[in-house]
C-alpha positions as CSV (number, residue, x, y, z in Angstrom):
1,X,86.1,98.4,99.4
2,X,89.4,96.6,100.3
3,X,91.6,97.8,102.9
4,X,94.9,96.5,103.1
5,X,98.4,97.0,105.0
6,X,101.6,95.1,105.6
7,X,104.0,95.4,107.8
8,X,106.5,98.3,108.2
9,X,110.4,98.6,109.0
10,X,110.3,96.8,112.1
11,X,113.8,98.6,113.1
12,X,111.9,101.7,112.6
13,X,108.2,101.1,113.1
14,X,107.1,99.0,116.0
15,X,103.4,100.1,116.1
16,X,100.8,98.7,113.6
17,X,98.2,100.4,111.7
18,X,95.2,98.0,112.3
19,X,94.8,96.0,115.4
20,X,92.3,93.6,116.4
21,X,89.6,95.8,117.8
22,X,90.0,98.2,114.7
23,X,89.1,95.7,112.3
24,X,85.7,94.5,113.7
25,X,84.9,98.8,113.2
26,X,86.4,98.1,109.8
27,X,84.2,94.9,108.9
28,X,81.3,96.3,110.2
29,X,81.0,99.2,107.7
30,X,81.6,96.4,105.1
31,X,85.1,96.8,104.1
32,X,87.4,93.6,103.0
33,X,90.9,93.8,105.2
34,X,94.1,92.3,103.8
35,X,97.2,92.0,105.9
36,X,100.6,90.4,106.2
37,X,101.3,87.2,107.6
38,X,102.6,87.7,111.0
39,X,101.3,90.8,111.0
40,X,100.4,91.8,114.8
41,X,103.0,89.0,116.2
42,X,105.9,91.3,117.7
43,X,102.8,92.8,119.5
44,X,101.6,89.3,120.8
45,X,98.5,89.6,118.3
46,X,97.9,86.3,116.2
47,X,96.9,85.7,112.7
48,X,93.8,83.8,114.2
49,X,92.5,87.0,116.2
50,X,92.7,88.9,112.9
51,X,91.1,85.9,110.9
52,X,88.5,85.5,114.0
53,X,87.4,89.3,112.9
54,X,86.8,88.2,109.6
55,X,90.2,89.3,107.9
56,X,92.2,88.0,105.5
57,X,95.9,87.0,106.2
58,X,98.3,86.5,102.8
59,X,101.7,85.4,102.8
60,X,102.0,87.8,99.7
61,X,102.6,91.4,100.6
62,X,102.3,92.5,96.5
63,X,99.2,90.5,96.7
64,X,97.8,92.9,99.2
65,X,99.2,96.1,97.7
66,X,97.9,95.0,94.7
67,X,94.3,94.4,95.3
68,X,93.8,97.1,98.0
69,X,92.0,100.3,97.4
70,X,93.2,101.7,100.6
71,X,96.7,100.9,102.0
72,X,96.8,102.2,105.6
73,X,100.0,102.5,107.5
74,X,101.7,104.8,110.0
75,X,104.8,106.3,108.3
């Protein structure tokens, strides 16, 4: 199962919806995780933290909405 998420209105929304730590809990029930470019980087999170974890960062945010079967986000 794919689990994807992009980011939110960053004038509204500061949080995220998947950090670091929550994708290793992710990968090790064997889901696939999609997310944004830049995703964690107003939180000081890098793309290579969330690629170390075994995720998946696309410059295409359809992309990820398109072949997720679970979007999560906060709002």
């Amino acid at each position: 199962m794919k689990i994807g998420s992009v980011l939110e209105n960053q004038d509204i929304e500061k949080r995220i919806a998947i950090t670091p730590d929550i994708t290793k809990k992710y990968t090790s029930l064997g889901f696939e995780i999609s997310l944004s470019e830049n995703y964690g980087s107003h939180l000081g999170i890098t793309d290579q933290q969330y690629r170390d974890g075994g995720v998946k960062i696309l410059k295409d945010e359809k992309e990820i909405l398109n072949s997720s079967d679970v979007i999560v986000q906060l709002s």
